[in-house]
N, C-alpha and C positions, 0 to 999 in steps of 0.2 A: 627879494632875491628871485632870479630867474629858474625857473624851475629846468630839471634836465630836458624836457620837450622841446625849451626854447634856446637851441641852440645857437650857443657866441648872441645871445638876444637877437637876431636875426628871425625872422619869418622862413619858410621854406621855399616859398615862393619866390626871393631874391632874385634879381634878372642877374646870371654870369656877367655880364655887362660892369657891374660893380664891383664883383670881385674882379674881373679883368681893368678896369680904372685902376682900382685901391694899388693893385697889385705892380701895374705899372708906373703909378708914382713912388711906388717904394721899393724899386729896382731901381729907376733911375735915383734915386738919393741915396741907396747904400751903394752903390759902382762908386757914386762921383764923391762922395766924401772921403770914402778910403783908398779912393784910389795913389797918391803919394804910398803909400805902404806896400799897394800892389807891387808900384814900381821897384820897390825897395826888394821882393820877395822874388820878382823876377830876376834880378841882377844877384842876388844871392845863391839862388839855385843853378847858375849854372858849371859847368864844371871845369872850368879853365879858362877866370876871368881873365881880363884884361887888366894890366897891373894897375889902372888908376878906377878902375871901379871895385874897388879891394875895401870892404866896409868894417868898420868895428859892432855897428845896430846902426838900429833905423834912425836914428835923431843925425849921426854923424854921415849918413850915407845921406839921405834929405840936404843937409848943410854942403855937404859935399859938390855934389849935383848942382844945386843953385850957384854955387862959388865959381867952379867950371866951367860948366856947362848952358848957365840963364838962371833968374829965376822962376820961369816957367818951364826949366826942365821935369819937377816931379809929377807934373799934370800934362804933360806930350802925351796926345793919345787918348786923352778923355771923351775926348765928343765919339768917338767910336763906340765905344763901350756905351754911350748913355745912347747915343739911336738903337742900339741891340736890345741893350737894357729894358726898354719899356715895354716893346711888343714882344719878347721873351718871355720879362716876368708877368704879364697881363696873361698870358697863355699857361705859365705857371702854377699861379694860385687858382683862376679858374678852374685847369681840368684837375688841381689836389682835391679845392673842395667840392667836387662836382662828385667824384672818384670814390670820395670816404665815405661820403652820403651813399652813393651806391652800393657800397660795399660791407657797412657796416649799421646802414638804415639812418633817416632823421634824428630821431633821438638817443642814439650812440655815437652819433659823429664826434671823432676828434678822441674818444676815449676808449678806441682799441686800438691799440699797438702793430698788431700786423696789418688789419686795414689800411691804417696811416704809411708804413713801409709802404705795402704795393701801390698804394697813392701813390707815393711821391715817386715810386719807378717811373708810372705812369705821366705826369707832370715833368719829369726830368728829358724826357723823350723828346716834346716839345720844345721844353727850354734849352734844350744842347742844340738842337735843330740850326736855331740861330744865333746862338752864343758861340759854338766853335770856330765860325769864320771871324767874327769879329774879334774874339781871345787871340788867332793869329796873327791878323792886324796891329792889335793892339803891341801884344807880346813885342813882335818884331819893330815898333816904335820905340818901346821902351828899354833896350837894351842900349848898354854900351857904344858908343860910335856907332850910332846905327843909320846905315846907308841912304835910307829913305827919307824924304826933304816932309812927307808927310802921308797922311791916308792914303791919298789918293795917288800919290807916287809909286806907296808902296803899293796899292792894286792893281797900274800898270806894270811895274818891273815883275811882279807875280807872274801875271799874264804872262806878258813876253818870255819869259827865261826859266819856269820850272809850270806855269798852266794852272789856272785856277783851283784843281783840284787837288792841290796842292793843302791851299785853306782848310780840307777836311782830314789831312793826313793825321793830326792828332784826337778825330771823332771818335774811334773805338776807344784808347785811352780814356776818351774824357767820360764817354760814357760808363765806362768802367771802374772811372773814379767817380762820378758823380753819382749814378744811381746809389752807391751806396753810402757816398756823402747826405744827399737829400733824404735818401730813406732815413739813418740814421738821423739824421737831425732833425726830421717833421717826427717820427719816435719820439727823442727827445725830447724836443720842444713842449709837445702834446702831453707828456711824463710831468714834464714840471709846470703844466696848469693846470693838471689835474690834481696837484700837490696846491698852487699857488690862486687858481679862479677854476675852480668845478666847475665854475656853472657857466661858464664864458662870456661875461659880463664884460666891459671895455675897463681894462684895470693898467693904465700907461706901466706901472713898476712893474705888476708881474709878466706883462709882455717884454720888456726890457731885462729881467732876469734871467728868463724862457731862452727868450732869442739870444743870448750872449753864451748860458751855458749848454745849448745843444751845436752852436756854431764852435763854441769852441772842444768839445767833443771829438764831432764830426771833421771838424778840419784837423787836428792831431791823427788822429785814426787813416786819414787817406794822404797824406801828406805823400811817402813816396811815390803816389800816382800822379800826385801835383806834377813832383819834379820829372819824370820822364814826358808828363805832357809840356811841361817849360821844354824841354831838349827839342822834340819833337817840330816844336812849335818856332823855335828860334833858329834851329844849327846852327846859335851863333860858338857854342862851345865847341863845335867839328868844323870850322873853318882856320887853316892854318895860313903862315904869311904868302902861300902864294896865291890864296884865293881860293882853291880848291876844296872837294868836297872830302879832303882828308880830317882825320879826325886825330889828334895830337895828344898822346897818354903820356902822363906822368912816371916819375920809377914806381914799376909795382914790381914786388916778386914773382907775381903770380904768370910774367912776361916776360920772354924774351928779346931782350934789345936788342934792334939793329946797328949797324955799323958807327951811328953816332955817338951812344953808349947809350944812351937817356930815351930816348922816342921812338915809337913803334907808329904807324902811321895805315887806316888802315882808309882803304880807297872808298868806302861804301858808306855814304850817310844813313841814321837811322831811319826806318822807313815808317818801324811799328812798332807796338808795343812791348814785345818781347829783346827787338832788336836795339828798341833803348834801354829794357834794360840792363841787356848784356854791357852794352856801352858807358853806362853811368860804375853800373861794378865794378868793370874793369879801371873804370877811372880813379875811382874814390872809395871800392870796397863797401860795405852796409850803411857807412856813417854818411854813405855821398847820397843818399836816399833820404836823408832828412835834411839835407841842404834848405836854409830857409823855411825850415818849420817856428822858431818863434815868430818873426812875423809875419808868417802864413795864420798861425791862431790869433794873433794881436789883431789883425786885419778882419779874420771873422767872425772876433770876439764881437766886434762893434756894429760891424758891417750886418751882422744877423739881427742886432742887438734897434737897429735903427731900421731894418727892413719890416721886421713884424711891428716896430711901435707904427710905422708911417703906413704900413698891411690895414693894423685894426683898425685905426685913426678913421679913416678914408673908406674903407668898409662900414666903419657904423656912422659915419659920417654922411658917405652917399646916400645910403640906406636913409636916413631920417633919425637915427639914434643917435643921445644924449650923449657927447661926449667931452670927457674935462682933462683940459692940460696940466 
């Protein structure tokens, strides 16, 4: 058994290089396998679907879509997500474990808790960087009738008609949800190997336990941040039939109806974080804020569960260390 010195069995001298590898093939394999789910959790979250994207769970919403719409509707939009994906998450894990080391010395790496948070702040920084424009892309592929014939479509009509900068309108949100998604969840994770492999030896189960129960933690815990960045991300729930950037509310009490009896309508898309959330409350009240949280956790139950087994794999892999499937 590896003693605490040698941590995750790794030397200290490991070129970033590795961990940036490992790290990027296991970003791109947890995106592109769960992605159907994704799609499933974007269409759920938003808040004044389209009456044929109206789902019972994910198995009926998947069938559905295929039935409709192709069978290659649950996977529209994946190749985005996987070019983001790898030089994202290769930036990810690099500066986590680059971060913990610093901050918590060689031979504690991985087994302080606040160390591991501020790591992963710091790790998140980078990985939002280039993750938020592509989650816009993506996002807005993946909805309902959605306008765009494909990527690159949609990054022209972006351009032309609201300006590239547009792609980072949901940045603060995400970081906002993210930092404290990632922090929580390298926390966690790190909690339950130190329960599951102290000595961080390449153990395929307890990575796979690790990675499922701190993913699924973390992604319950920030879920209403999820959904204001869906809004943000889409307006596809603030476009009414005439195209316009009104925003269409349901009977609430909490509202004044106008003349029609039923719809208030209000001229200003969300812009921010505050501004969507005023928008989703007003829509749906506290419950509209967990819209698509089962399979937001079902998503990164697996999705975390496959990122760290294909992390270590690959990391002790590069490395020269023994490893068994």
């Amino acid at each position: 058994m590896a003693t605490s010195d040698d941590y995750e069995s790794l030397p200290e001298s490991v070129h970033p290089s590795i961990h940036m590898a490992a790290g990027a093939l296991a970003g791109i394999g947890e995106h592109c396998i769960m992605y159907p789910v994704d799609v499933v959790k974007t269409r759920m979250q938003c808040m004044n679907p389209n009456p044929h994207a109206k789902y019972r769970g994910i198995s009926h919403a998947i069938r559905e879509m295929m039935a409709n719409e192709g069978i290659f509707r649950p996977v529209r939009g994946v190749h985005v997500v996987a070019l983001a994906a790898g030089p994202a998450h290769a930036l990810y894990f690099s500066c986590y474990e680059r971060m913990k080391i610093l901050l918590s010395g060689n031979s504690q790496a991985g087994h302080n808790p606040l160390a591991n948070g501020i790591a992963g702040c710091f790790a998140t920084l980078f990985h939002d960087a280039l993750m938020v424009p592509a989650d816009a892309i993506k996002q807005r592929l993946q909805i309902y009738a959605s306008p765009y014939s494909g990527a690159l479509d949609c990054l022209r009509k972006i351009r032309r008609g609201e300006g590239l900068s547009v792609l980072y309108r949901s940045y603060t949100t995400q970081l906002t949800m993210n930092i404290p998604f990632h922090s929580v969840h390298l926390i966690v994770y790190e909690l339950f190997q130190d329960e599951l492999n102290y000595s961080r030896l390449y153990d395929p189960l307890s990575h796979v336990i690790s990675g499922a129960g701190a993913g699924a933690i973390a992604s319950a815990i920030t879920t209403p941040l999820d959904v204001c960045k869906t809004l943000l991300n889409t307006q596809e729930c603030c476009l009414a039939s005439t195209g316009g950037p009104t925003c269409s509310l349901p009977n609430n009490p909490n509202i004044t109806p106008t003349t029609n009896g039923n719809t208030v309508l209000a001229t200003a898309e969300a812009r921010g974080l505050i501004s969507a959330v005023r928008v989703i409350y007003i829509q749906g009240g506290i419950a509209a804020f967990f819209k698509g949280l089962t399979p937001r956790v079902l998503y990164q139950m697996p999705s975390t569960a496959v990122a760290w087994s294909c992390y270590e794999f690959f990391k002790h892999f590069f490395a020269g260390k023994p490893t068994i499937l």
